[in-house]
C-alpha positions as a Markdown table, in Angstrom:
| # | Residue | x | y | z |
|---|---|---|---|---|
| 1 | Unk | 13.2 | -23.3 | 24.6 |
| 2 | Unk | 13.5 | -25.6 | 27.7 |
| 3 | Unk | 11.3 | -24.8 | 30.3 |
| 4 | Unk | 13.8 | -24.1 | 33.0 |
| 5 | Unk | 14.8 | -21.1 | 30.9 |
| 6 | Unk | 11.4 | -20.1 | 30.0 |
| 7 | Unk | 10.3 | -20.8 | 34.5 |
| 8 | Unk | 13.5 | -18.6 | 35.1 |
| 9 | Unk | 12.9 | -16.0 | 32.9 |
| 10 | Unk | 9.3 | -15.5 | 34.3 |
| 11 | Unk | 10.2 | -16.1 | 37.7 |
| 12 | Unk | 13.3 | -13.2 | 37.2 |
| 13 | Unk | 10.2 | -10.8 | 35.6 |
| 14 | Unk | 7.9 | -11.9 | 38.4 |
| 15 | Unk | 11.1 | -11.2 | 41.2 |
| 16 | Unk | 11.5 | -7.6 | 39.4 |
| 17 | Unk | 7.5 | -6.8 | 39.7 |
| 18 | Unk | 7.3 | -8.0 | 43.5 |
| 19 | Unk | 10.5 | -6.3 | 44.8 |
| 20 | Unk | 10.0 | -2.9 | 43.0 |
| 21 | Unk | 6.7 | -3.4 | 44.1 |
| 22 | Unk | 7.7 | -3.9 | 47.7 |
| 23 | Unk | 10.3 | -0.8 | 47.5 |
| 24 | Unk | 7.5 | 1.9 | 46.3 |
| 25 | Unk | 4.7 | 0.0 | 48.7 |
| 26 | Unk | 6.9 | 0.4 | 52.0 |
| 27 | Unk | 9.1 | 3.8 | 51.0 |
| 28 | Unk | 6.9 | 6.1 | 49.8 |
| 29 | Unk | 2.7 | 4.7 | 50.0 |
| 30 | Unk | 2.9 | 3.6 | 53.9 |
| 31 | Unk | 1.6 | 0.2 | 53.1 |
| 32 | Unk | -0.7 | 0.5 | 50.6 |
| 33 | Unk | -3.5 | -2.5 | 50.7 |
| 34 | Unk | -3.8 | -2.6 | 46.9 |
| 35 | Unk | -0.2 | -2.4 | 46.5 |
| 36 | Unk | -0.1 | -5.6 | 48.3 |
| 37 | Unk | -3.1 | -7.7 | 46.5 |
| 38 | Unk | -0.9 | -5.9 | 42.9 |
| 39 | Unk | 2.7 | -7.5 | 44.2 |
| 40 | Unk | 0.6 | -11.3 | 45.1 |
| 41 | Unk | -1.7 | -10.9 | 41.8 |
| 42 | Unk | 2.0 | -10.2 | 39.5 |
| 43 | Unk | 3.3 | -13.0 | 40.2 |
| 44 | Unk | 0.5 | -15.4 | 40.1 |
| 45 | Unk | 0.0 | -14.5 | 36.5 |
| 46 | Unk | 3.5 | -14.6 | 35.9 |
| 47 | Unk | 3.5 | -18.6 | 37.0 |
| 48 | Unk | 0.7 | -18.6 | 34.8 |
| 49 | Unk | 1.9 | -17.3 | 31.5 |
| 50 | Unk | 5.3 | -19.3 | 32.0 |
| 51 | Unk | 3.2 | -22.5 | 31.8 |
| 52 | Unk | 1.0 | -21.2 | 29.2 |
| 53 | Unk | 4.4 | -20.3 | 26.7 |
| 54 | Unk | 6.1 | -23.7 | 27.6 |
| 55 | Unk | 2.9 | -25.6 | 26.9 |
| 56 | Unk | 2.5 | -23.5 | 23.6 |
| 57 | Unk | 6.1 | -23.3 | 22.4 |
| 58 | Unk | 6.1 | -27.2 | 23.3 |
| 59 | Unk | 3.1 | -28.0 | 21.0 |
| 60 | Unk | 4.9 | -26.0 | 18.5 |
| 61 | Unk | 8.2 | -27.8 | 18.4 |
| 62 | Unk | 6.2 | -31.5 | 17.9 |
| 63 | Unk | 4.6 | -29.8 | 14.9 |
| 64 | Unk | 1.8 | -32.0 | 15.0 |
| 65 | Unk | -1.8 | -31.7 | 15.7 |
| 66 | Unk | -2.5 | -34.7 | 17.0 |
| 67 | Unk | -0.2 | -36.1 | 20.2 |
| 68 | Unk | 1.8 | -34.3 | 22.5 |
| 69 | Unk | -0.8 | -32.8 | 25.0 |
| 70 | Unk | 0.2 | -34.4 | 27.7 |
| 71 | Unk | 4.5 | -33.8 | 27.0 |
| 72 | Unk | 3.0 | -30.1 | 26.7 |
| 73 | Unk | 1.5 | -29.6 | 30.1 |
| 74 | Unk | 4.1 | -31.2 | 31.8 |
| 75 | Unk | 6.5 | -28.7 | 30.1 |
| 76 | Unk | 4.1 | -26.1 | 31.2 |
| 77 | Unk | 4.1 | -27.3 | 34.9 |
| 78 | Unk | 8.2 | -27.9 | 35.1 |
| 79 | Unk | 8.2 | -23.6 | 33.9 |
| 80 | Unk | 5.4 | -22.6 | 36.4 |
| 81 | Unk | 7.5 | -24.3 | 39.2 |
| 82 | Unk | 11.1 | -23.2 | 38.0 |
| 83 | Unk | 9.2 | -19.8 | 38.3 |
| 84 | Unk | 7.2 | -19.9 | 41.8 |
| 85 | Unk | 11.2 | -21.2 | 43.2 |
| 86 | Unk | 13.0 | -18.9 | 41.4 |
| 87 | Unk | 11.0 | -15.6 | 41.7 |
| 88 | Unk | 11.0 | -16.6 | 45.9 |
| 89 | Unk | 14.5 | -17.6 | 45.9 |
| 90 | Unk | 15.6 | -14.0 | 44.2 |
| 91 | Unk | 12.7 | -11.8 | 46.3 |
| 92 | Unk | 14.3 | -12.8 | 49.6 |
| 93 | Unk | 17.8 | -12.2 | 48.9 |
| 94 | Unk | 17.1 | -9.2 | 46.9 |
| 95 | Unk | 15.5 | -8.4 | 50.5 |
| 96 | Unk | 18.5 | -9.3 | 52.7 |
| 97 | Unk | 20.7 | -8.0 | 50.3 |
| 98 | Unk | 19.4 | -4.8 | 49.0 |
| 99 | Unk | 20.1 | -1.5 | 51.3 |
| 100 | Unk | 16.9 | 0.1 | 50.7 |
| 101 | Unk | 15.3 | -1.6 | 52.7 |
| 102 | Unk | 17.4 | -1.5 | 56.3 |
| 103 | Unk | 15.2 | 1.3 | 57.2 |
| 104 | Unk | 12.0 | -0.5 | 56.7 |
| 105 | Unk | 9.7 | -2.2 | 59.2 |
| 106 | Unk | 11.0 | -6.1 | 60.0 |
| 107 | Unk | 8.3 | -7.1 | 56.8 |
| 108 | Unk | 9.1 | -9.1 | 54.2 |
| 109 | Unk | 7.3 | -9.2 | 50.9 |
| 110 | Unk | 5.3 | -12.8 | 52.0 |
| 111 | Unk | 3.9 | -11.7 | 55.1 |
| 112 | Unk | 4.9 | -10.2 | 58.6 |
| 113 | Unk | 7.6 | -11.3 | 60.3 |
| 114 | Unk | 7.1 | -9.4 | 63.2 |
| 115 | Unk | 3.5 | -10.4 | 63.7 |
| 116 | Unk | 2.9 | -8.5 | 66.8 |
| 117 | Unk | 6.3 | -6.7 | 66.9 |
| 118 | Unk | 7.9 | -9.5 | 67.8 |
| 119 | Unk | 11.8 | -8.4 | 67.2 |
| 120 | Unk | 15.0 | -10.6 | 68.5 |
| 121 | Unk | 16.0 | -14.0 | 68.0 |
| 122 | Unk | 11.6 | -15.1 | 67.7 |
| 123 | Unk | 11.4 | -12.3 | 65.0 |
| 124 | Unk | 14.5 | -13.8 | 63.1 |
| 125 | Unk | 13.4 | -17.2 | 63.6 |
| 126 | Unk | 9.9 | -16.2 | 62.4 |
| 127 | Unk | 11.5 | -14.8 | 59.4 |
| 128 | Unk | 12.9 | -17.9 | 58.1 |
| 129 | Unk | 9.3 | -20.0 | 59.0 |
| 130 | Unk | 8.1 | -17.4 | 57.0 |
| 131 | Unk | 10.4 | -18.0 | 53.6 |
| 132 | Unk | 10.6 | -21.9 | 54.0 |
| 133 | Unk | 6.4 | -21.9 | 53.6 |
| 134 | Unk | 6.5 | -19.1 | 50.7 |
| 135 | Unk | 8.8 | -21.6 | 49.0 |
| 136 | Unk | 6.6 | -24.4 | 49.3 |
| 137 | Unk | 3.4 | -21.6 | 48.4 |
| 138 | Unk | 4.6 | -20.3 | 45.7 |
| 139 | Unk | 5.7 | -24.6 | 44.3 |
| 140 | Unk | 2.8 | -25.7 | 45.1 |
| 141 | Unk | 1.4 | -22.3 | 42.7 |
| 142 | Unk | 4.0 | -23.0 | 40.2 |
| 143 | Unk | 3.2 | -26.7 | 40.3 |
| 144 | Unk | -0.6 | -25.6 | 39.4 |
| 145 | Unk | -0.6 | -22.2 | 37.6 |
| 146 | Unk | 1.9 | -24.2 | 35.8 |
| 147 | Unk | -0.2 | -26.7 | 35.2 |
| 148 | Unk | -3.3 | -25.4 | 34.4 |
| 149 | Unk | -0.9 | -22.6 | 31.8 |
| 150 | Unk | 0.5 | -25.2 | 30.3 |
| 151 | Unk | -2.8 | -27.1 | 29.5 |
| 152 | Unk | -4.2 | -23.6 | 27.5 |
| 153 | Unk | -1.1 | -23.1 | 25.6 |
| 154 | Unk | -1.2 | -26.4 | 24.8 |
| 155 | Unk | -4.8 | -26.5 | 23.6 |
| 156 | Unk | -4.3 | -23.0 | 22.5 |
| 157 | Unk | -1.4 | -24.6 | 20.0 |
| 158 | Unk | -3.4 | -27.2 | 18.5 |
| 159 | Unk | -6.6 | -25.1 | 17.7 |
| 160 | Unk | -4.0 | -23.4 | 15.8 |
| 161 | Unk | -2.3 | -26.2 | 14.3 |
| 162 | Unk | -5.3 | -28.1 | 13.1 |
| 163 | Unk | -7.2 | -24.7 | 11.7 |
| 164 | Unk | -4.1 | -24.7 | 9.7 |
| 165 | Unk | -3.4 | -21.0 | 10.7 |
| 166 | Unk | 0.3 | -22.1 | 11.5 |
| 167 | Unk | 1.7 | -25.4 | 9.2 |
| 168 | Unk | 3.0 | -28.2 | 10.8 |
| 169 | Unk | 7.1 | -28.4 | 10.9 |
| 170 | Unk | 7.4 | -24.7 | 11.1 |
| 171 | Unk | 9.3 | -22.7 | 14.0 |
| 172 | Unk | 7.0 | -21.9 | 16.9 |
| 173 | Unk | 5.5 | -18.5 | 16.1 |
| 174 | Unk | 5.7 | -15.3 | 19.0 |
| 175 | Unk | 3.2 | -14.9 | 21.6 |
């Protein structure tokens, strides 16, 4: 599986969490604290484990033991990042699209962007500053959660490869 589709399919989960998240935080738990840290933590692992399953799945397909580490990261870091862009780029027009949320205080799911009820053309404009730097947060995350995933699967692969608990040339087993 290429890691775009593997980074898209976490970053669609990861959208789902924060966004559902989001809804039952603001609608019905008057912004809950620890709803908040739960819909930041989510995701995080979510860039994780997309780099951990490309790097693993990666290791897999070379069926070999001894190279590859390095083309396994790398597959581990493109997924993190294909996640971290997706999951923001879905979150914010599931925001602006979704009509659950009109009633809802001018908040969006990466921070205020009414910092000090700030509403009007300011609040608007702070609203955009606001999803430009989660996209380049949550890349930068991607890039390492991705990363650092990817380098664990990977390693995780090869202990398994060279214990010969899965045989070399064989289909990449399930997580």
């Amino acid at each position: 599986m290429h890691p775009l589709r593997i980074g898209s399919l976490y970053g669609l989960i990861a959208a789902v969490l924060v966004n559902g998240i989001f809804l039952i935080n603001h609608a019905y738990l008057n912004s809950s604290v620890w709803l908040r840290i739960l819909g930041f933590v989510l995701p995080v692992v979510a860039l994780y484990l997309a780099g951990h399953y490309a790097g693993r799945h990666e290791r897999f397909q070379l069926s070999t033991a001894v190279t590859g580490g390095l083309r396994s990261t790398l597959h581990g870091t493109g997924a993190g990042i294909v996640a971290g862009l997706v999951m923001v780029v879905l979150s914010q027009l599931a925001y602006f699209l979704n009509p659950l949320v009109k009633g809802l205080p001018n908040d969006t799911q990466f921070g205020p962007s009414s910092l000090v009820g700030i509403n009007g053309a300011l609040g608007a404009t702070l609203n955009v500053a606001v999803g430009i730097l989660s996209i380049i947060g949550w890349f930068v995350g991607g890039l390492l959660l991705g990363t650092v995933g990817g380098a664990f699967g990977d390693g995780q692969a090869h202990r398994e490869l060279k214990s010969g608990k899965v045989p070399t040339g064989t289909a990449a087993p399930s997580a």
